[in-house]
N, C-alpha and C positions, 0 to 999 in steps of 0.2 A: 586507849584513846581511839573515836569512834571519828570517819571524815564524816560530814555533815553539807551538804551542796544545798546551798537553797535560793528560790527564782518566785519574783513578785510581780504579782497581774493586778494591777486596776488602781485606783488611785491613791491622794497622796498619804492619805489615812490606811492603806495598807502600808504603804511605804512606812510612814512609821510604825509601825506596828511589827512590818519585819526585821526593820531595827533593832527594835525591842529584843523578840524572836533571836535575832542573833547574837544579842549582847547576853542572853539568859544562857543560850549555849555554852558559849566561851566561858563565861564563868563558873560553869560545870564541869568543864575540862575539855570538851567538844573540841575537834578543828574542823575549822570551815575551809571550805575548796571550792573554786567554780563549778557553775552547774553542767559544763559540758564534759566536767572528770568522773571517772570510777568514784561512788562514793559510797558509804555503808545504809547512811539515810539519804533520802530527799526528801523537802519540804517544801510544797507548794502553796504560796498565798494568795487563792483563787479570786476569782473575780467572775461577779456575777449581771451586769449591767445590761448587757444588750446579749442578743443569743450568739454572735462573736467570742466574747469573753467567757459564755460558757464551752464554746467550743476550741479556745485556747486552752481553757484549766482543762480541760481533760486530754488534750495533745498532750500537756508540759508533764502529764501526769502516767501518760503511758508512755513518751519518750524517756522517763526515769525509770520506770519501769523497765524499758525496752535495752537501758544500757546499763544496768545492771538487774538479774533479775532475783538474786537473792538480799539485795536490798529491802528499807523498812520504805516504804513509799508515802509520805504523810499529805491530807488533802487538810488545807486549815482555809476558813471563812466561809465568804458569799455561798461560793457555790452547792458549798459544804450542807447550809442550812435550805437552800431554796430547790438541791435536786437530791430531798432523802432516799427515792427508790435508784435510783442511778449512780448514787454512791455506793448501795447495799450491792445492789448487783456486779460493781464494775470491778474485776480480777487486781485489776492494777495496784487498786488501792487498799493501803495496810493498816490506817489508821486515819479517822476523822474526827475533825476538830471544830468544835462551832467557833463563831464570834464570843461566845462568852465565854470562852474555856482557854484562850489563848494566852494567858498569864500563868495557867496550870500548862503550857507546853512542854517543859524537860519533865513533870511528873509523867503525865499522859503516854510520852515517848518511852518512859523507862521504865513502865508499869508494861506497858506492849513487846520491848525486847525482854524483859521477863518471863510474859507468856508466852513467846516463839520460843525461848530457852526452855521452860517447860513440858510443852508441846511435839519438843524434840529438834530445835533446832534454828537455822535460817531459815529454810523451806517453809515452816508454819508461817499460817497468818497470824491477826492479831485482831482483838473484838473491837469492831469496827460500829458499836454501837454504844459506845464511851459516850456520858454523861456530856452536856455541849450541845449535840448536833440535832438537837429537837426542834423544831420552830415554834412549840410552844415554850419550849426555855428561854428562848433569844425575846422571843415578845412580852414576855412578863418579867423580864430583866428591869429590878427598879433602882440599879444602881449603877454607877460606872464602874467599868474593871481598869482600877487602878494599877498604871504602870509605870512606871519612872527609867529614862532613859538618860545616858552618862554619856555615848558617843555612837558615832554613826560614821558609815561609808565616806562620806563630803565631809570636808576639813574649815569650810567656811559658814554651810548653812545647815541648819538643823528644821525637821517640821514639828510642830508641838500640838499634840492633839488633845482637844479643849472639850470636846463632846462628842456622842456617840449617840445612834440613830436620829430619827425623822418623820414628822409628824405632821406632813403638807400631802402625803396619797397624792402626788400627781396622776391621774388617769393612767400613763404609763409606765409608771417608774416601780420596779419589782426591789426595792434597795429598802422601805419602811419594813417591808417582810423578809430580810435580811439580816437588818440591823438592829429593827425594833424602833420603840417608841424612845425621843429622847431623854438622855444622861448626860448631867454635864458634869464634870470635870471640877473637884474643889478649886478654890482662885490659890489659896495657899500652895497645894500640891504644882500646881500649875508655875506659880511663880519660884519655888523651889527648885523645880524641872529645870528652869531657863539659867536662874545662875548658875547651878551645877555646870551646865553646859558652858555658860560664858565664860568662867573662871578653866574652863579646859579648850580655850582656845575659839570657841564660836563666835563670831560676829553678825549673823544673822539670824532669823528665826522667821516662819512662818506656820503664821495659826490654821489649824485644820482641822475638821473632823467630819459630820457628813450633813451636817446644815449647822454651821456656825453662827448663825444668824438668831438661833432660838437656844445659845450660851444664856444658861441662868434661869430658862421659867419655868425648871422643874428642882430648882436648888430651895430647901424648907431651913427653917430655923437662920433668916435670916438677920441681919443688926439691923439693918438698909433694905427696903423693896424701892425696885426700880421697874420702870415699866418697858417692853418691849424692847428696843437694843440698846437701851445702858447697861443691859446685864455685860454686853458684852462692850459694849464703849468705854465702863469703868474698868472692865478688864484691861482694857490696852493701854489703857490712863496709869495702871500702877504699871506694867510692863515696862513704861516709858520709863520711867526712875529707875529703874535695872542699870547701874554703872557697870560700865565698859560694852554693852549692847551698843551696836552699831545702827541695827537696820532690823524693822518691825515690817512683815507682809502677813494681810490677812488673806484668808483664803476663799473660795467661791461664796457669794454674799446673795442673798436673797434682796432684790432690786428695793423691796420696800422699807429696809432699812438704813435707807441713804436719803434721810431727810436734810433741809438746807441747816437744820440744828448741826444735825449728826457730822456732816461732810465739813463743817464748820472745827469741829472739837475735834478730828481724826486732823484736818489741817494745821492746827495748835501743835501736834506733838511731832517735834524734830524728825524722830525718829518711824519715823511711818511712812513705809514707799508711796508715792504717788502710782501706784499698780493696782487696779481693782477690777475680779471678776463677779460681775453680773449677770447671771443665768438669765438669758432674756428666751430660747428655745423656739419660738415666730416673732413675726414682725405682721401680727393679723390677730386681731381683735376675738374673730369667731374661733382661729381656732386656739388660741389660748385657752376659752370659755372649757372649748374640751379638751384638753390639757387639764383642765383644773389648776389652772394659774393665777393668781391671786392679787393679777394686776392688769392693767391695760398697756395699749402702745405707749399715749402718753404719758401715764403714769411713769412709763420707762424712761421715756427721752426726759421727762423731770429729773431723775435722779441721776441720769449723766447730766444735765446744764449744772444739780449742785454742786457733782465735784468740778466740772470745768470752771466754775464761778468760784473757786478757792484754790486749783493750780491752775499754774498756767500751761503745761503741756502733760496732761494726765495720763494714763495707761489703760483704759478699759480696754476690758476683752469679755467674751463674751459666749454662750455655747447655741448651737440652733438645730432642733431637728428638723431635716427634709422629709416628705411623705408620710405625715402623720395620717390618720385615718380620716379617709372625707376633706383631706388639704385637696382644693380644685384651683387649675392654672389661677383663676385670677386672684386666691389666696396667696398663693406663693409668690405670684406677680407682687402681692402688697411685700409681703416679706422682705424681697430683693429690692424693692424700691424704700424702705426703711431701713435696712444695712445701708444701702450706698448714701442716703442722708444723715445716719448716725456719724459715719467713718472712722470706726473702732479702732482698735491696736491691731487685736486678732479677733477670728470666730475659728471655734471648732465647728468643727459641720458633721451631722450623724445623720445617717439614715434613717429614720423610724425603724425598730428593732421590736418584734411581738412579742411581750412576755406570757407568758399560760399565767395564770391570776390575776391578771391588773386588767382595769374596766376598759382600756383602751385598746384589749386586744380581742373584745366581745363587740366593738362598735362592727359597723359597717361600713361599705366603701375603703376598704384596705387598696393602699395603693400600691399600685405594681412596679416590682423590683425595679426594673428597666425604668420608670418614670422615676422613680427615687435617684439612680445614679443621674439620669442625664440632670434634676434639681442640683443634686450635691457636686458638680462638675462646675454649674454657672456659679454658685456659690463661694467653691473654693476659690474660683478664677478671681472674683471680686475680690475673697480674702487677702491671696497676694498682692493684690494690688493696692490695696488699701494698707496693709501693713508692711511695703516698702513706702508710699508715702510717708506713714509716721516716722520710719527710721527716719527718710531724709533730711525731718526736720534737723535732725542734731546735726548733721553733716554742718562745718566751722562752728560748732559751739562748744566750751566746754563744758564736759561732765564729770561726773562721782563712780570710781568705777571698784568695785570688789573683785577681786583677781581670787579666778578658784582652779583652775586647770591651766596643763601644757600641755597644746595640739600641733598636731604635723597639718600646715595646710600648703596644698599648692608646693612640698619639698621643702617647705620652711617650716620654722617652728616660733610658733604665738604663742603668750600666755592670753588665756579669755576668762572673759567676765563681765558683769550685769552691771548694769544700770541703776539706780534707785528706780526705775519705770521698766526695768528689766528688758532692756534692751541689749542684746547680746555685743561686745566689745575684744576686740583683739588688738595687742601689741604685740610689733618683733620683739625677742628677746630671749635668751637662753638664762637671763636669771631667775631663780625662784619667788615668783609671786605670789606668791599663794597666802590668801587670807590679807592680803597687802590692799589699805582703800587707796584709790590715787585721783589726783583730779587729772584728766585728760583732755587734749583737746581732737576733734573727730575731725577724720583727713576725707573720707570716703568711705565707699562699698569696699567689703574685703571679698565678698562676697554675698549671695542674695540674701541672706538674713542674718549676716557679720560684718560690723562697723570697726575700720581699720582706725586705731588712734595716732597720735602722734608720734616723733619719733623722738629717742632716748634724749635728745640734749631740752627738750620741754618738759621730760615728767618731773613731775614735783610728787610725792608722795604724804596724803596728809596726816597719818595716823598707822 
């Protein structure tokens, strides 16, 4: 039995997918250990999005390196496919893995400690030029690589990945040459996945993959054509019928699929959080134009009044780049003056990040570091503050709360948990909550982004 440490970068569709990754080990006999132990493997699932992320996957990948060095060092995804010469060259790593090959991991791994045995040993490497990591393979990938997943780290919530790459070329986004063009996910396998899950205990689920929004308009031979997001609206429509499923979240949504039809039919079904992320990335006309973004401001603020015209206190959030290229003061100026009229839940806030291949890092007028932070400073400021307002709203109301952990805060100990609008929630309590829905009633701030619930002689627990 071989230890196995493995450490996941970038979003949630790695996440599952390292799940995946983990669950295939274990049932090869594998034992997993934290990533900061002695381990025989390490297996990093890189992440490629901004040049941060690429400069994480190769820290995480020479610090494994670094704490054991006759270890097998595995580099799997993003990175994998978008920096070929930098993989070949880099000592560290022992074996690479594209995005397409990642359902072949325990082959790939046990074909590589074969060759080192071989070879003569631990010492040897391993051919680091394994079928996978081409960028021509990943781009003419016309199918999805089918995985099925039984259990995960979290005891409550599960992500479930519906589709794989993306076919919008934002000006700056280096992830369609990552991913590839989209694959969606059969409805059958998909909805297989979830009861699996649910009948082992899951009560949540959220849909993911890396533009879920274009679920279904590459699926052929089918009974039903539907046009643009029923692919995926009929998707969550049968989801909904899944008995003993608690709570349905989808996952970052392309703004133009949130028509006053669509927010209407997503409101219909019980079981769908009132939480919705809308990549909106400016709040400025021109520079969305160069962005390659495929909507306007207004266009945007339409598709938050639908859902707020069908809940009453909804959960947008939202992502925004600062300093994109050629953003001038009074661009940004509109930005910030369109956040603070939107008044989201959250925004992520990023920096414009240059990637080498994507059209937006051949523009002109690249803005300077220093003008990027002091943007991303006034921006997050608004964020906090706008996303304690929403909290406050619940402060005396009550809520629906799914208990997934037990934290030490402040010397005490909470159980926490979400919201159906994912609002973070804590109760005192040393009993085991976990997976428990309960209705609560909210006392205050527990802290700046924890809402303190009631105390024991009001919970009522509904399910």
């Amino acid at each position: 039995m071989k230890n196995v440490a493995l450490h996941n970068l970038g979003c949630k569709t790695n996440a599952y997918e390292m799940d995946i990754m983990q669950q295939m080990l274990e049932e090869r006999g594998y034992h997993i250990v934290p990533f900061d132990q002695i381990a025989d493997i390490y297996i990093i699932n890189t992440c490629t999005v901004t040049n941060i992320a690429d400069r994480k996957s190769r820290q995480m990948l020479h610090r494994a390196k670094a704490k054991n060095p006759d270890a097998v060092v595995v580099a799997v995804g993003c990175y994998v496919q978008t920096d070929q010469e930098g993989i070949k060259k880099d000592d560290a790593i022992d074996l690479a893995i594209g995005n397409n090959r990642k359902k072949d991991l325990v082959e790939l791994l046990e074909a590589c400690l074969a060759q080192r045995e071989t070879q003569g040993g631990r010492s040897a490497g391993c051919d680091k030029t394994l079928q996978g990591t081409s960028i021509l393979d990943i781009a003419h990938a016309a199918e999805y690589e089918e995985m099925t997943l039984e259990h995960t780290a979290e005891h409550t919530r599960a992500y479930i990945k519906i589709q794989d790459g993306c076919n919008q070329f934002c000006s700056y986004c280096i992830i369609p040459y990552a991913r590839g063009r989209v694959r969606s996910r059969k409805q059958e396998d998909i909805l297989r996945e979830i009861e699996g899950l649910v009948q082992n205990g899951y009560r949540e689920i959220v849909l993911t993959g890396i533009h879920i929004s274009s679920y279904g308009i590459d699926l052929e031979n089918r009974a039903e054509h539907y046009q643009g997001q029923d692919y995926l609206i009929r998707l969550v429509e049968k989801i909904q019928e899944i008995p003993g499923l608690e709570r349905i979240r989808l996952g970052s949504l392309e703004p133009r699929i949130i028509t006053g039809e669509t927010a209407a039919r997503l409101a219909a079904l019980s079981k769908v959080c009132p939480h919705f992320h809308l990549s909106l990335q400016s709040g400025c006309d021109e520079t969305l134009k160069r962005m390659n973004r495929h909507y306007s401001v207004s266009e945007y603020c339409e598709c938050v009044e639908h859902l707020r015209n069908v809940y009453p206190h909804p959960a947008i959030t939202t992502d925004v780049i600062v300093g994109f290229p050629g953003e001038t003061e009074e661009e940004f100026a509109k930005t910030r003056e369109y956040l603070e009229q939107l008044r989201l839940y959250e925004m992520h806030i990023f920096k414009y990040s240059m990637r080498r291949g994507t059209r937006a890092a051949a523009m002109k007028d690249q803005v300077p570091d220093q003008v990027k932070a002091a943007r991303s400073d006034l921006l997050l400021e608004l964020e906090s503050r706008l996303s304690r307002e929403f909290r406050a709203y619940y402060v005396g109301k009550e809520v629906e709360v799914l208990y997934e952990e037990s934290k030490e805060i402040a010397g005490k100990t909470y159980y926490v948990g979400h919201t159906r609008e994912y609002v973070k929630v804590a109760r005192q309590t040393r009993e085991d909550m976990t997976g428990k829905l309960c209705k609560e009633k909210i006392i205050n701030f527990l802290t700046e982004d924890i809402l303190l619930a009631c105390p024991v002689e009001f919970f009522s627990e509904i399910r």
